[in-house]
N, C-alpha and C positions, 0 to 999 in steps of 0.2 A: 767327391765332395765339391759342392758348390764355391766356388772363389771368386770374387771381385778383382777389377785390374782395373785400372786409369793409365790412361794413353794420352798423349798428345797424337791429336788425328791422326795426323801423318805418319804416323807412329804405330798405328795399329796392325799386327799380325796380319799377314792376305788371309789365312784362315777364317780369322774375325772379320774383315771386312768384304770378303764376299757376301758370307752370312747379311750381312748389316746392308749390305745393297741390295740385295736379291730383297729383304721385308719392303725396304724404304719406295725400292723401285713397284712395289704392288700395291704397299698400302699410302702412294701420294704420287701416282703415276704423273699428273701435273707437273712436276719437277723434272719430268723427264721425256720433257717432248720438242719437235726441232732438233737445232742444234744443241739441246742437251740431252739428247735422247742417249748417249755414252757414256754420261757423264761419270767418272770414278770417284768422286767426292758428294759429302752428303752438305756440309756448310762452309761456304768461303773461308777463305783462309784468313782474311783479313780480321774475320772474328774471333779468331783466338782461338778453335774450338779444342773441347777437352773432352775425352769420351772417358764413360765410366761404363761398364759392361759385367754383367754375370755370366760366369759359363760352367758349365759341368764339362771336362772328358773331352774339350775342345767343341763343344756345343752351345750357342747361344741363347741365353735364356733371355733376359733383358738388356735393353740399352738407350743410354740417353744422352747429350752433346750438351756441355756446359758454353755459352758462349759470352762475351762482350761487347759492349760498343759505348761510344759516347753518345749520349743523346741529347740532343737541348731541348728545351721545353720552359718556358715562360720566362726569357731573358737567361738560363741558367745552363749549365750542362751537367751528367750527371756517369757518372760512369757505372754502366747497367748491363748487368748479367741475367743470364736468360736460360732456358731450357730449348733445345732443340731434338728434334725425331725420339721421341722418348720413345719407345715399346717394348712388347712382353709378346713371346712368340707365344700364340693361342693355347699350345698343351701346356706353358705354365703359368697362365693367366690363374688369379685371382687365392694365389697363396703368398702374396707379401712382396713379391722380387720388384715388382715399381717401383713401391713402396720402400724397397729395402735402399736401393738407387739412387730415387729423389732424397731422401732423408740424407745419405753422402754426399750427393752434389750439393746438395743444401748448406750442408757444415763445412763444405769446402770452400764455398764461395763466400760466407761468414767468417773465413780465414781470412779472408784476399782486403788488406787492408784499405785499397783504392778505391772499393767497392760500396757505393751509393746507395744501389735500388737493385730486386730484381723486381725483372718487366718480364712474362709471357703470355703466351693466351692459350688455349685450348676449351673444347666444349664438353669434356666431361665436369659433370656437377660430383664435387664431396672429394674425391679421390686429392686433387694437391689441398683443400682446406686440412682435411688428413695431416697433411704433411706440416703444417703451420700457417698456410698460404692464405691471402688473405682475398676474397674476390673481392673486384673491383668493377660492381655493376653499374655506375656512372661515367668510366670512366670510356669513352669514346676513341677508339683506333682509328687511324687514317691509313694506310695501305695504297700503293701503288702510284700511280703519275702525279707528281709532284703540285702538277697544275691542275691538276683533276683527279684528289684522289679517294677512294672508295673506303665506306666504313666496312673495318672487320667483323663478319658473325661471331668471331670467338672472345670469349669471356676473357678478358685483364685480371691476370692473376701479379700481387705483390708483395714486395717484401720491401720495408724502408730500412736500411744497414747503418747507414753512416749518420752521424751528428744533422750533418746536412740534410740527407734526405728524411729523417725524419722531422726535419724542419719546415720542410717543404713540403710536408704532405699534402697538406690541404690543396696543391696547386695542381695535384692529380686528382682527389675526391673525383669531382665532379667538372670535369676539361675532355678536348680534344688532346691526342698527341698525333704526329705522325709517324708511323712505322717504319717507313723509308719503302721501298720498292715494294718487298715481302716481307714480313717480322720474321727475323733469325732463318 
């Protein structure tokens, strides 16, 4: 039987998290080169991360990394949750387990009553609007050196949570933000 488990990162079974390094390490090998070419985590700690995982029989089917940060953006700050390494190992791609995933982390972080905004990006089309998600094709990512930093190819996907943020929306509609180094 399929069962879902939520972990705090650090927290996760070595069972599960070889699984989770071994995909992360093939399918974003970028993250794992130089001096992090060992690395045994998938997202800083600093972020809060919070894993939500499907497994069969100690077998991973899906997984995906809830995380936070503050963000300021137009005089304001906003405390914003995000989606990080989300996947579905190929033999159980495209019978629901993303989908089953995102929709928990979703209503998890709809719990979290601190909670502003979520901010992610990713370049699948349909798959998070699915989920509620709302793209945000205006809205321009900044990524990397601070002083010189590069727009993201990936699509802004959101959610506005809080009284605040949905007050605020307009100030993302059609803006720059910046990512910080790498988004989540």
């Amino acid at each position: 039987m399929i069962q879902q488990h939520i972990f705090a990162s650090r927290d996760v079974p070595e069972r599960f998290q070889c699984q989770i390094l071994s995909f992360v390490r093939i399918q974003w090998p970028e993250l794992f080169c130089g001096a992090q070419r060992l690395r045994d985590w998938t997202s800083k700690p600093e972020l809060h991360p919070v894993t939500f995982l499907l497994e069969e029989e100690g077998v991973l089917i899906s997984r995906l990394e809830v995380v936070w940060d503050v963000l300021a953006h137009a005089g304001e700050t906003y405390r914003t949750y995000g989606f990080s390494g989300v996947f579905t190992y190929p033999a159980f791609r495209k019978q629901g387990y993303g989908l089953r995933l995102v929709c928990s982390a979703r209503a998890f972080i709809e719990q979290q009553a601190e909670a502003d905004l979520m901010l992610f990006h990713s370049t699948l089309t349909g798959f998070y609007e699915h989920a509620g998600f709302e793209r945000m094709d205006h809205l321009i990512t900044l990524v990397g050196d601070p002083n010189l930093p590069e727009r993201s190819p990936e699509t802004a996907l959101m959610l506005f949570l809080s009284d605040k943020g949905r007050r605020d929306r307009s100030h993302f509609e059609q803006a720059s933000v910046y990512g910080g180094e790498r988004i989540w």
